[in-house]
MMTF fields as JSON, N, C-alpha, C and O atoms, coordinates in Angstrom:
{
  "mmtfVersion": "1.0.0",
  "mmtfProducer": "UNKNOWN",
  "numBonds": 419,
  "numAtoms": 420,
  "numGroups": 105,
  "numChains": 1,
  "numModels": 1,
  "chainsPerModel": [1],
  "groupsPerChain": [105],
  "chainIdList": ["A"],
  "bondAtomList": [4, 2, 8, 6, 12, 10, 16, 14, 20, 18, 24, 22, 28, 26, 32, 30, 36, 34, 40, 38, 44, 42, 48, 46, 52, 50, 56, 54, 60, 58, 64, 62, 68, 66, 72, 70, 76, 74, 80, 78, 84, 82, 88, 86, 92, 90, 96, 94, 100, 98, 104, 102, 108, 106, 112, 110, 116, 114, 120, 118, 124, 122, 128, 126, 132, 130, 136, 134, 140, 138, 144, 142, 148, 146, 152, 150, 156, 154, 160, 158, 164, 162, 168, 166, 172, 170, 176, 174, 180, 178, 184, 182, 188, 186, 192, 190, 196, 194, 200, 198, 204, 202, 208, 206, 212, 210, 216, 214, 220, 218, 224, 222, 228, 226, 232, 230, 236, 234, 240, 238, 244, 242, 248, 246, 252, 250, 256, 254, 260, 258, 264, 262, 268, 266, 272, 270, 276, 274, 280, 278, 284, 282, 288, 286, 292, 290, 296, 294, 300, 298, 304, 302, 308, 306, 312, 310, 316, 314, 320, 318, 324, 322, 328, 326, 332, 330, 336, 334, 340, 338, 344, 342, 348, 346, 352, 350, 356, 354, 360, 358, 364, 362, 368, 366, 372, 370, 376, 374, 380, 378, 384, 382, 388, 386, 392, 390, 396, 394, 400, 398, 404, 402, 408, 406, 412, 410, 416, 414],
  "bondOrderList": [1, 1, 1, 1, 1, 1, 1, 1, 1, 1, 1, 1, 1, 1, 1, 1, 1, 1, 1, 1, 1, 1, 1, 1, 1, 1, 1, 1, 1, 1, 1, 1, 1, 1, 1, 1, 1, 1, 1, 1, 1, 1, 1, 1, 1, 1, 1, 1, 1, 1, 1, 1, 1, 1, 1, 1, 1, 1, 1, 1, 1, 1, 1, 1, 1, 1, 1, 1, 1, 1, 1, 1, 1, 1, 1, 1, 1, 1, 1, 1, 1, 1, 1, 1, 1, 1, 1, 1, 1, 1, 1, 1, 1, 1, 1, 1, 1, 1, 1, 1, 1, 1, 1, 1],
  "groupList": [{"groupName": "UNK", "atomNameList": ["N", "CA", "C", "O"], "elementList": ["N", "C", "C", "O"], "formalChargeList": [0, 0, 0, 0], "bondAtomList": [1, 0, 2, 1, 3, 2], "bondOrderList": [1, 1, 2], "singleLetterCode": "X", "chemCompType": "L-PEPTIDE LINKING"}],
  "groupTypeList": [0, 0, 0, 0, 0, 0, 0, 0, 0, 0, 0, 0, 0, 0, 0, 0, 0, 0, 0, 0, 0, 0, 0, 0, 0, 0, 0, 0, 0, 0, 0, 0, 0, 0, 0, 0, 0, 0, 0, 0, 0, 0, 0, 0, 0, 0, 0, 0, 0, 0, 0, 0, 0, 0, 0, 0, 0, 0, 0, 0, 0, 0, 0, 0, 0, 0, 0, 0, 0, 0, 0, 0, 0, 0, 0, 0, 0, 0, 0, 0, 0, 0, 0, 0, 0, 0, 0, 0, 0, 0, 0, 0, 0, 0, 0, 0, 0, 0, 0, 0, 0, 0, 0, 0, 0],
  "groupIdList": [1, 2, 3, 4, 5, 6, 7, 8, 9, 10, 11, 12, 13, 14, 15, 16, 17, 18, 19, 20, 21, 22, 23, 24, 25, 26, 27, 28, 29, 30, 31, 32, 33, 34, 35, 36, 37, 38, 39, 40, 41, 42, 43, 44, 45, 46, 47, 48, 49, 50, 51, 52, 53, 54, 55, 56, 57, 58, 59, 60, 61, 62, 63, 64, 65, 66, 67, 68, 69, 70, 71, 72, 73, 74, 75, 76, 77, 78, 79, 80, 81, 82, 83, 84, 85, 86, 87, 88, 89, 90, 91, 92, 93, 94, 95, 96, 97, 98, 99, 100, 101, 102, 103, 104, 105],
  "secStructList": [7, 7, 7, 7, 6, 6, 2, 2, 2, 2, 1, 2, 2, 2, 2, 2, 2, 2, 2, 2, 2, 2, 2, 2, 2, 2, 2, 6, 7, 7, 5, 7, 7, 3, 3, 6, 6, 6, 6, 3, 3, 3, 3, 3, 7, 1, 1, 1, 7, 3, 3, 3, 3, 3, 3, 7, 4, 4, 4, 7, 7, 6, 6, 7, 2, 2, 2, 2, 2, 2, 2, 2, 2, 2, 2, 2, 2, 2, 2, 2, 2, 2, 2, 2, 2, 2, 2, 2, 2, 2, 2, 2, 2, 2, 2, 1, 1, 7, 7, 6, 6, 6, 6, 7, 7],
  "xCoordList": [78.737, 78.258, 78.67, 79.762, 77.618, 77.993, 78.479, 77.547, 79.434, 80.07, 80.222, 80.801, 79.668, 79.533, 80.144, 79.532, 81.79, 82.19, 81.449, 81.803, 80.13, 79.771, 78.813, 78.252, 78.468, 77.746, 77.976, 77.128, 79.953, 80.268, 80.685, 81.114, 80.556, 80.58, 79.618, 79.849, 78.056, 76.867, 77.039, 77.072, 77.155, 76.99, 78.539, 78.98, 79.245, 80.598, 80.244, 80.88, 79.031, 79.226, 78.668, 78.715, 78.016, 77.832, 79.111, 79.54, 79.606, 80.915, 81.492, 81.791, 82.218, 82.513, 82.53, 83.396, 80.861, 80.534, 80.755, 81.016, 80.6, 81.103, 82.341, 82.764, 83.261, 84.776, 85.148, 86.125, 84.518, 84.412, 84.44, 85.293, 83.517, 83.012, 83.916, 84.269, 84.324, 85.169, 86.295, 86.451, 86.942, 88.357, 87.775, 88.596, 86.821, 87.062, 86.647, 86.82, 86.078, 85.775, 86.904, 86.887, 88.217, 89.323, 89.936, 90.281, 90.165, 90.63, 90.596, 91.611, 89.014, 88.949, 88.962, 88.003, 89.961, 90.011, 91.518, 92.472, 91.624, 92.574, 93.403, 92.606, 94.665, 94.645, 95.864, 96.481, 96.365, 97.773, 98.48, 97.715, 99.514, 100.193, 101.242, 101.663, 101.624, 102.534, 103.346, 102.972, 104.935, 106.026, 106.638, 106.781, 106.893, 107.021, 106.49, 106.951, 105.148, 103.699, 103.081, 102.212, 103.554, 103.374, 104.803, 104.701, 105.937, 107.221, 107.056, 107.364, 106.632, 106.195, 104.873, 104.147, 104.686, 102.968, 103.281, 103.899, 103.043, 102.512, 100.898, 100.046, 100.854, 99.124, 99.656, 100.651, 98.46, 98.31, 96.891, 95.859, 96.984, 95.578, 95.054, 95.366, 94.329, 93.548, 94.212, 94.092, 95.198, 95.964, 97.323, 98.401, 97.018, 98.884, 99.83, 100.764, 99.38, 100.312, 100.577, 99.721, 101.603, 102.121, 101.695, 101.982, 101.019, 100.63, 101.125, 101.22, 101.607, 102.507, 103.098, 102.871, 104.142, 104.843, 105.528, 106.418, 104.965, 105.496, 106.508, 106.399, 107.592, 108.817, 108.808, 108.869, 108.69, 109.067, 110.238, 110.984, 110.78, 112.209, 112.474, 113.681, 111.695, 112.366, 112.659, 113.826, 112.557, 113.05, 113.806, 113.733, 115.091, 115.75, 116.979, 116.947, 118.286, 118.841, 120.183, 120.522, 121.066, 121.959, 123.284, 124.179, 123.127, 124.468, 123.619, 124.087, 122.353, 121.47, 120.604, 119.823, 120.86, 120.02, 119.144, 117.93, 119.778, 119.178, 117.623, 116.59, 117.98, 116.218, 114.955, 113.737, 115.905, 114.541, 114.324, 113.123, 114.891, 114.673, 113.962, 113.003, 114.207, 112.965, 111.981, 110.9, 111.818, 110.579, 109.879, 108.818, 110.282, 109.416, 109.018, 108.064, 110.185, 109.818, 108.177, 107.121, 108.342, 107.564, 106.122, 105.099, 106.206, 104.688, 104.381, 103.487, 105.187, 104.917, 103.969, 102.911, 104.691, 104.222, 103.022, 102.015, 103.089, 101.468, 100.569, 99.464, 100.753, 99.933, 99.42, 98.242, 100.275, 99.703, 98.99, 98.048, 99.586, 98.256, 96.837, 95.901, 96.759, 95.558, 94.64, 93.486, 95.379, 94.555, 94.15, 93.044, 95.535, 94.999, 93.37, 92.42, 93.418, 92.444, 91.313, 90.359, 91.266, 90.339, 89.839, 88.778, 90.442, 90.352, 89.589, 88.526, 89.903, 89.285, 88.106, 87.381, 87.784, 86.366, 85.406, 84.413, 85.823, 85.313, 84.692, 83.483, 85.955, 85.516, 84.426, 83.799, 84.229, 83.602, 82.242, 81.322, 81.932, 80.649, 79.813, 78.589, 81.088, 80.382, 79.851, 78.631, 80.961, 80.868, 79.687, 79.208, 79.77, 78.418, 78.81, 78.56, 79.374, 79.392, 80.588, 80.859, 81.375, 82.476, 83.431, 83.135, 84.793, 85.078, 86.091, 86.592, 86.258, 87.696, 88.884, 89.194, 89.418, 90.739, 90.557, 91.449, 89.283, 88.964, 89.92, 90.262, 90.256, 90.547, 92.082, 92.646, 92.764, 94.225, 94.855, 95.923, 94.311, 94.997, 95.573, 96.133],
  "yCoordList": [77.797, 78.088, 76.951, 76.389, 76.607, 75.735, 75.916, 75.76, 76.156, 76.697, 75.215, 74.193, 75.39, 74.355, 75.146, 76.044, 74.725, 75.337, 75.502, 76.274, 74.418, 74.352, 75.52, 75.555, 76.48, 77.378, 78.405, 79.181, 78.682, 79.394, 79.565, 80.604, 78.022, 77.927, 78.075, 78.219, 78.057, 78.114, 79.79, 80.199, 80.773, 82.044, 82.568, 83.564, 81.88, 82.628, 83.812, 84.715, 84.453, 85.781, 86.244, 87.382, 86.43, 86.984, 87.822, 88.96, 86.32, 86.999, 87.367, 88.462, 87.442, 88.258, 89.66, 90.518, 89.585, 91.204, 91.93, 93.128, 90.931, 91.606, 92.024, 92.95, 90.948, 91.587, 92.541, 93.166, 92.877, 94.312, 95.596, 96.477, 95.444, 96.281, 96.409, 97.541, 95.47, 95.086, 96.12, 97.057, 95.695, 96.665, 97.577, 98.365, 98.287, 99.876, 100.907, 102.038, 99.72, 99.988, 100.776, 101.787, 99.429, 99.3, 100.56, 101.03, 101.215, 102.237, 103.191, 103.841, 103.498, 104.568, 103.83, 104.0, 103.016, 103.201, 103.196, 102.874, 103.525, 104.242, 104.023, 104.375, 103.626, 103.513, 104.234, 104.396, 104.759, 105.306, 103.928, 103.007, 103.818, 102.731, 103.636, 104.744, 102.849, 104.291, 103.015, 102.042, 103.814, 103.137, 104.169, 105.385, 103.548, 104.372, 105.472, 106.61, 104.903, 105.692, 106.876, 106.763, 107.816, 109.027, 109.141, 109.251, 109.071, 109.068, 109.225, 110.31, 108.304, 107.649, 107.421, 106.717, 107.972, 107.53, 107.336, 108.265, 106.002, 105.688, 105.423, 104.636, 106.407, 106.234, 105.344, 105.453, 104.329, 103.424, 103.229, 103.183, 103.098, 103.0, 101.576, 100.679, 101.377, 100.262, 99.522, 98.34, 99.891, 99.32, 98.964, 98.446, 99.245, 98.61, 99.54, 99.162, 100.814, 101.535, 102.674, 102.958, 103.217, 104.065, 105.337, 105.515, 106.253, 107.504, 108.416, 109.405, 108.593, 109.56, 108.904, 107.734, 109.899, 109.365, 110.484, 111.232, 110.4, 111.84, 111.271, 110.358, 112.204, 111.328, 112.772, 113.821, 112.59, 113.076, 113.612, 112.9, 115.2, 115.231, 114.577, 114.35, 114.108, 113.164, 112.063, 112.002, 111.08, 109.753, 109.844, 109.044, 111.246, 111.033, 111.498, 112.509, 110.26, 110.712, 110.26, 109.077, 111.455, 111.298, 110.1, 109.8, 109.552, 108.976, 107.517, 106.453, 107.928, 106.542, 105.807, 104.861, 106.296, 105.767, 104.7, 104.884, 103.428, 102.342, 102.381, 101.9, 103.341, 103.005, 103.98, 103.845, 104.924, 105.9, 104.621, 104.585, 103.737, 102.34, 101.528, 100.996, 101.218, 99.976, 100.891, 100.305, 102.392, 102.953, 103.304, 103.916, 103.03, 103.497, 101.78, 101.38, 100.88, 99.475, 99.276, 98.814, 99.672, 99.415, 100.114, 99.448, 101.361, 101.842, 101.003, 100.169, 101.138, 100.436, 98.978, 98.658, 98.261, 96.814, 96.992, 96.501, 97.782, 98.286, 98.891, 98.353, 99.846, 100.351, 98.657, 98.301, 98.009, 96.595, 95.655, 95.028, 95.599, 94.364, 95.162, 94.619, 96.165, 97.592, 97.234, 96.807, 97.493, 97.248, 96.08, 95.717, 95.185, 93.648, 93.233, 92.822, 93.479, 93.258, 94.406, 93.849, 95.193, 96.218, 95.688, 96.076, 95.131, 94.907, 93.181, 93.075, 92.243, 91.169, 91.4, 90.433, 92.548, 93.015, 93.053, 92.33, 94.095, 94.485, 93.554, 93.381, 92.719, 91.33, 90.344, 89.721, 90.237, 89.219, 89.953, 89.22, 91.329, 91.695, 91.814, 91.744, 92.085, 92.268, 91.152, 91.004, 89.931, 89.088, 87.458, 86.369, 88.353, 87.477, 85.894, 85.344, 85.06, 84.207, 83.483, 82.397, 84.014, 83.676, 83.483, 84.14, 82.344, 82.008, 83.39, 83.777, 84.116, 84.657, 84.435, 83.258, 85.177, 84.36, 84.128, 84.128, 83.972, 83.697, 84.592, 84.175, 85.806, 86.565, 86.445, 87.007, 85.843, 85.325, 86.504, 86.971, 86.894, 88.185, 87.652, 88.452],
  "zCoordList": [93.358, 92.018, 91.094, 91.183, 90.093, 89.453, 88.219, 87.43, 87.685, 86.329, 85.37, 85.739, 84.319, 82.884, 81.863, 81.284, 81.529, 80.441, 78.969, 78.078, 78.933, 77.578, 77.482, 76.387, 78.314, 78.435, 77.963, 77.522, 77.993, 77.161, 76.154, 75.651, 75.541, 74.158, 73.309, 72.108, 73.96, 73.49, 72.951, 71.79, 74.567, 74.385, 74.084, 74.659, 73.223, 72.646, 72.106, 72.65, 70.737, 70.616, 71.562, 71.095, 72.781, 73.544, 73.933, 73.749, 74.753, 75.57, 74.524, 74.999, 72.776, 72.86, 72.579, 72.413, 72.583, 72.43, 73.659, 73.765, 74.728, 76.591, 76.665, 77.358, 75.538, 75.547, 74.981, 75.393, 73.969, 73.243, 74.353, 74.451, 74.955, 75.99, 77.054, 77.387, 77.608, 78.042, 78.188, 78.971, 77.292, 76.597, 76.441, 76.91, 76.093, 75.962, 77.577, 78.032, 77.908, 79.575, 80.523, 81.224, 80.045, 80.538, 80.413, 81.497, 79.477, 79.134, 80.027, 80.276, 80.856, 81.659, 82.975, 83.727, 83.339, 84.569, 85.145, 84.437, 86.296, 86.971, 88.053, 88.923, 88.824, 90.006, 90.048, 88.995, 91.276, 92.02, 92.713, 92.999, 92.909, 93.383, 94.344, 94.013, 95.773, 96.285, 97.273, 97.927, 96.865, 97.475, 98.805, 98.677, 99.83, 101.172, 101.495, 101.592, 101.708, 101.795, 101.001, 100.137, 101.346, 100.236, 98.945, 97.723, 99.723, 99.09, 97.541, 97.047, 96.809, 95.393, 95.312, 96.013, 94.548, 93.44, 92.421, 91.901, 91.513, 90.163, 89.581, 89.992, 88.463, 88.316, 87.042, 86.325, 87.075, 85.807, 85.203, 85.873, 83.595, 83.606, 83.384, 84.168, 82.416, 82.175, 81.624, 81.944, 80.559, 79.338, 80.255, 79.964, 80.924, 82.509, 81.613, 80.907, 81.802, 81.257, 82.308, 83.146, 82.249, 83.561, 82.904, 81.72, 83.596, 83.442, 84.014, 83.287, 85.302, 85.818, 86.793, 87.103, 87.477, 88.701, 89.262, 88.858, 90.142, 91.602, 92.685, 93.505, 92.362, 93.672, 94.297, 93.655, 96.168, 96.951, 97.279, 97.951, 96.84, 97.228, 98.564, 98.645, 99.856, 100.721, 99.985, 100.371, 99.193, 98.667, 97.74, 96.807, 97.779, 96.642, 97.755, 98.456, 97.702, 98.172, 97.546, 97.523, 96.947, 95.867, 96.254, 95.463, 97.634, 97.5, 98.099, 98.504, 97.973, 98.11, 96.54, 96.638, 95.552, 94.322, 94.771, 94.856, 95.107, 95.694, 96.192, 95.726, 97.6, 98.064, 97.079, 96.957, 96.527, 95.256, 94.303, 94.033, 93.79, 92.832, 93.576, 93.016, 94.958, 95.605, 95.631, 95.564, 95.716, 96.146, 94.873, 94.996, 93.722, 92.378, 92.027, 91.36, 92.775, 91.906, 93.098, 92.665, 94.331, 95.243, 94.667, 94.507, 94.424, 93.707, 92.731, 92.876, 91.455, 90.229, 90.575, 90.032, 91.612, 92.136, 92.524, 92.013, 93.546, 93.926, 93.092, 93.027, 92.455, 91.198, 90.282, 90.288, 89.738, 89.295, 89.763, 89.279, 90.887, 91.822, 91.642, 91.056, 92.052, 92.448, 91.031, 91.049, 89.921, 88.231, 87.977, 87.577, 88.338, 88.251, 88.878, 88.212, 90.289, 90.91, 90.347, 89.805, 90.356, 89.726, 87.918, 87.431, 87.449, 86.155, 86.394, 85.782, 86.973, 87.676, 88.406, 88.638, 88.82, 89.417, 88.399, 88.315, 87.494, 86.394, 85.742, 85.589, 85.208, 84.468, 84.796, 83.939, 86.215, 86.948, 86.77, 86.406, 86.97, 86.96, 85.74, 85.632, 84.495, 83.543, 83.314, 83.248, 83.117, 82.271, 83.3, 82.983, 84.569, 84.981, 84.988, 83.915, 85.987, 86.485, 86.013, 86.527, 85.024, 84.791, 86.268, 87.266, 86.271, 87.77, 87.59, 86.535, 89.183, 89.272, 88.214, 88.031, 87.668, 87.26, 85.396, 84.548, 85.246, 83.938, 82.88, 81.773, 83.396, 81.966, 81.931, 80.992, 82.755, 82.934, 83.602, 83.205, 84.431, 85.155, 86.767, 87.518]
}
């Protein structure tokens, strides 16, 4: 593909009426992120904001704190890559030929 930055300087209010859209898009979407398989779920939404989180009484173990902390840092991590990439999908389709990567995610 041949990408010419001056293209999007031509159609600047375009894109950013796409970014408008964009962001409110973002809002409704969704992912679970999960640390030692079921153990931990974190849901996040659009805004990379944490929405809930379910711990497995198996991953809580009182004289272990430690691995319940790698297993919420482990969802959390996963829940972010999951939006990142989901939010980089998004972007790429709306915004139509823009490269990967464009929206700094």
């Amino acid at each position: 593909m041949n990408f010419n930055p001056m293209d999007i300087l031509k159609n600047a209010s375009g894109i950013q009426a796409k970014m408008e859209e964009m962001k409110k898009s973002m809002e409704s979407l969704s992912v679970s992120g999960y640390g030692g398989g079921d153990m931990v779920r974190v849901d996040m939404n659009g805004r990379m904001e944490i929405t809930d989180v379910k711990i497995s009484p198996d991953a809580i173990d009182a004289s272990d704190p430690s691995m319940t902390e790698q297993l919420v840092k482990a969802a959390c991590t996963d829940a972010y890559n999951k939006m990142k990439q989901k939010i980089n999908e998004e972007f790429s389709s709306r915004m139509g030929g823009l490269p990967p990567g464009f929206a700094g995610m």
